[in-house]
N, C-alpha and C positions, 0 to 999 in steps of 0.2 A: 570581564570574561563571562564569557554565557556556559556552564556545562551541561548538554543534553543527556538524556539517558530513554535512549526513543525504545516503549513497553509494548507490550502483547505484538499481533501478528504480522505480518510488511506492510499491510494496508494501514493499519494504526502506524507504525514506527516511521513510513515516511509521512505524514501529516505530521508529525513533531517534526521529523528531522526536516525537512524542508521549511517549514515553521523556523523553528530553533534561525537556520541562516539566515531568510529573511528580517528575523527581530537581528540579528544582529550584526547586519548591515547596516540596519538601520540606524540602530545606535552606537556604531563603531564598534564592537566590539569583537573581541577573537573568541572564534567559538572550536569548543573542544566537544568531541562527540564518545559518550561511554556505550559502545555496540556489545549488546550480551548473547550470546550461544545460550538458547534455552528452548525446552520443552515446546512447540509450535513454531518456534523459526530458530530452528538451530542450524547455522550458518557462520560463516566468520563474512566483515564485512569488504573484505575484497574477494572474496568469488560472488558479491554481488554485484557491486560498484567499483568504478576510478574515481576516487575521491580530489578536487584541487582546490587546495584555499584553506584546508581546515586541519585539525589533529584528530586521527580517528585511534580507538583502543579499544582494542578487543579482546573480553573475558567472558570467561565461561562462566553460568550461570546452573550448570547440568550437577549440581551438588556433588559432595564429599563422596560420596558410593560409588559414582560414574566417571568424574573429572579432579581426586582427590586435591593434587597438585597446584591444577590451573584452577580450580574452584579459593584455592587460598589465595592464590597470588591475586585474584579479578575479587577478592573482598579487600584485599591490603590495597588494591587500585582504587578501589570506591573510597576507603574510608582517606586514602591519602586526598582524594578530592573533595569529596566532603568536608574536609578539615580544612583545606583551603580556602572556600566559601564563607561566606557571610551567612548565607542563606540557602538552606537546602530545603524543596519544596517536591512533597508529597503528589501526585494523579492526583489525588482528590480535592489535593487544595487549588490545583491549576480549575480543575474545573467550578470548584466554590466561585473563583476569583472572574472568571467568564460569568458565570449565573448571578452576581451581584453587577459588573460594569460591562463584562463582554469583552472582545479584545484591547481595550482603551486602557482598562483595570491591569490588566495581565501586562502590557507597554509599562502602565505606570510601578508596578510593583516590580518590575526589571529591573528600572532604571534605579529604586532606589536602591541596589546594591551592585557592588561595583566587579563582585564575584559572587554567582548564584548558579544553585544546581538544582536541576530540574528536570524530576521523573515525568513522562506526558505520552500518552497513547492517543493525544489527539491535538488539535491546531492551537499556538500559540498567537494567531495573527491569522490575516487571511492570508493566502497564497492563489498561484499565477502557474501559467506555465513556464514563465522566465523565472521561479521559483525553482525548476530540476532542472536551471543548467548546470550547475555546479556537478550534476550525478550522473555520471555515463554510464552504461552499462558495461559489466568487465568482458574481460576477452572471453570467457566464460560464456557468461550471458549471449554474447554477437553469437560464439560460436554455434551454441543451443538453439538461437533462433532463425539463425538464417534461411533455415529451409523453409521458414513459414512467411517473415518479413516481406519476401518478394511479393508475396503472392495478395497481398493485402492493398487492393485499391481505391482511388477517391467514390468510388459507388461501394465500397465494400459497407456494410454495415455490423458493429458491435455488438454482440448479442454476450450476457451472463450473467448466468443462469446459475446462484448462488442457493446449494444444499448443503446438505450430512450438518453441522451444530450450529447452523445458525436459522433458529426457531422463530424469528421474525420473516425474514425473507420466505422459509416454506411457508409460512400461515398465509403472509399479505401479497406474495408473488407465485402463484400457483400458474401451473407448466400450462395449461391451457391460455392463458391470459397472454405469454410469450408467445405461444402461434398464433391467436389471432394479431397481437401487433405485425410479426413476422410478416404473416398474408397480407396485410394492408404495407409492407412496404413493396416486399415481391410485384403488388402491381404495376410500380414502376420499372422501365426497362433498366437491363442491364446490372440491378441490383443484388447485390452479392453478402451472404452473411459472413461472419467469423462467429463463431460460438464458444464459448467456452463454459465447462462447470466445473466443480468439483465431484460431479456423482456421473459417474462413466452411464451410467443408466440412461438419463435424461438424453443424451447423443443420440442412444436408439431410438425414442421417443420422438425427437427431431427429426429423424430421416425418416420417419415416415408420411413426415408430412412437406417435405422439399423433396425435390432431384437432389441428386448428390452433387452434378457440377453447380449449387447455387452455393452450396456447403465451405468453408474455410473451415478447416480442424487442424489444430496442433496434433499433431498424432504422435504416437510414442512418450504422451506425458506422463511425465513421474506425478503423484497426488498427495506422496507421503513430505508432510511437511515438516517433519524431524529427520530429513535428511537435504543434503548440500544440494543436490538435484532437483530434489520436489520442489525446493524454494527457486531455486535459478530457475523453474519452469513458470513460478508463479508470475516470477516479474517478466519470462519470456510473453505472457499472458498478459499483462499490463500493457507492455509496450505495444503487442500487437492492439488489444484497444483501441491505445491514444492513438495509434494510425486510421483509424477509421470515420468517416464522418459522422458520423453518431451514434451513440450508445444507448442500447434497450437493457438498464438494468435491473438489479434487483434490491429490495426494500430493506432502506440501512445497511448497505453494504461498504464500505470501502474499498472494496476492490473493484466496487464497481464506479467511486466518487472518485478515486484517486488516476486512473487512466485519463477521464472527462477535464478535469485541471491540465494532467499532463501536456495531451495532447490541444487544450486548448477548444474541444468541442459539445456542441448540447449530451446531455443525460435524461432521458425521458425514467423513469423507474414505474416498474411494471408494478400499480399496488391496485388493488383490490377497492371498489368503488366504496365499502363501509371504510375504509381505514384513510381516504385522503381527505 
């Protein structure tokens, strides 16, 4: 038995958790998934997903102050699992066990226990797009995104534009660097962006420099990511991505690596010519 316990934000938690299946496919084994409600993606995991094939369980993570209750019962969860384990392994040691063999190392240190639990905010293996069949989006999700879905075509192009706390992407992916790539696609006919950030800002920034029918925008997105919405809006934002024939994203981002797997298309990342 493999137990996942996928950490920090949707873009980290599905590179485990689609990881997590993959390994354990591989090695037959049944994989159980521990989904936490916590400060940056607090959510339960079916208003995200339809989960098939797997055991998913959801506990709150939102401490004694906020979630007294389910705060106790999602640590009697962990330690019951825990306890059942051979082996419970630490973020940090997933990634030690990468930086000594890579994925080969992380395979081999699975297998030698026949129950192991494993906290991870990033890839256990490589992954595919046939790695998120397993994850449908929930009726949630469709519902939230339909109005956008349609509109997203094989000339559409993926744009995002990744601000507000991630200090890498501002530094190495600066807004001018995205219109000039923009403008060298727009040359070709027919070509249509999807845009998406997290800083409503940057959207004005954009329209000034396209028409607005060349524009794809989510409109009426929630941003706040400690709520059920803001998160259903993020993966409404993913999926429109992976619809798109390629992605201009941004520097170290996973929201902006994890669409490009999904969907199975190039990721060009907009970085800054001192930092490639």
């Amino acid at each position: 038995m493999i137990i996942i316990e996928p950490c920090a934000g949707l873009g980290n938690r599905l590179l485990a958790l689609t990881s997590a299946y993959e390994l354990s496919r591989k090695l037959d084994r049944k994989l159980v998934v521990i989904w936490k409600r916590e400060a940056g993606c607090n959510i339960c995991s079916g208003d995200l997903f339809t989960f098939t094939d797997m055991q998913v369980i959801d506990i709150s993570e939102n401490g004694f102050k906020n979630e007294p209750l389910a705060t106790l019962k999602g640590n009697r969860i962990k330690k019951k699992y825990r306890g059942m384990a051979e082996r419970f392994v630490e973020c940090d040691e997933v990634e030690d066990w990468k930086h000594e063999g890579g994925y080969e190392k992380v395979e081999q240190m699975v297998r030698g226990a026949q129950v192991i639990y494993i906290k991870s905010y990033t890839n256990l293996c490589e992954i595919t797009a046939d790695s998120f069949a397993f994850l449908a989006p929930s009726p949630a999700v469709t519902e939230r995104g339909k109005k956008v879905f349609d509109r997203i075509s094989s000339g559409t192009v993926g744009v995002h534009i990744r601000r507000t706390d991630h200090a890498d992407a501002i530094a190495n992916s600066p807004l001018t660097l995205f219109v000039e790539r923009m403008k060298a696609e727009a040359q070709k006919e027919n070509t249509f962006f999807y845009v998406t950030t997290d800083d409503a800002s940057v959207l004005a920034e954009i329209g000034k420099h396209f028409p607005e029918e060349r524009l794809i925008v989510y409109e009426d997105k929630v941003l706040d990511r400690d709520s059920t919405v803001g998160i259903q809006d993020a993966f409404v934002d993913m999926l429109c991505l992976s619809r798109c024939c390629k992605i201009i994203g941004s520097y170290r981002s996973t929201f902006s690596l994890i669409p490009s797997v999904m969907g199975g298309i190039p990721l060009e990342m907009v970085v800054e010519d001192s930092v490639k």
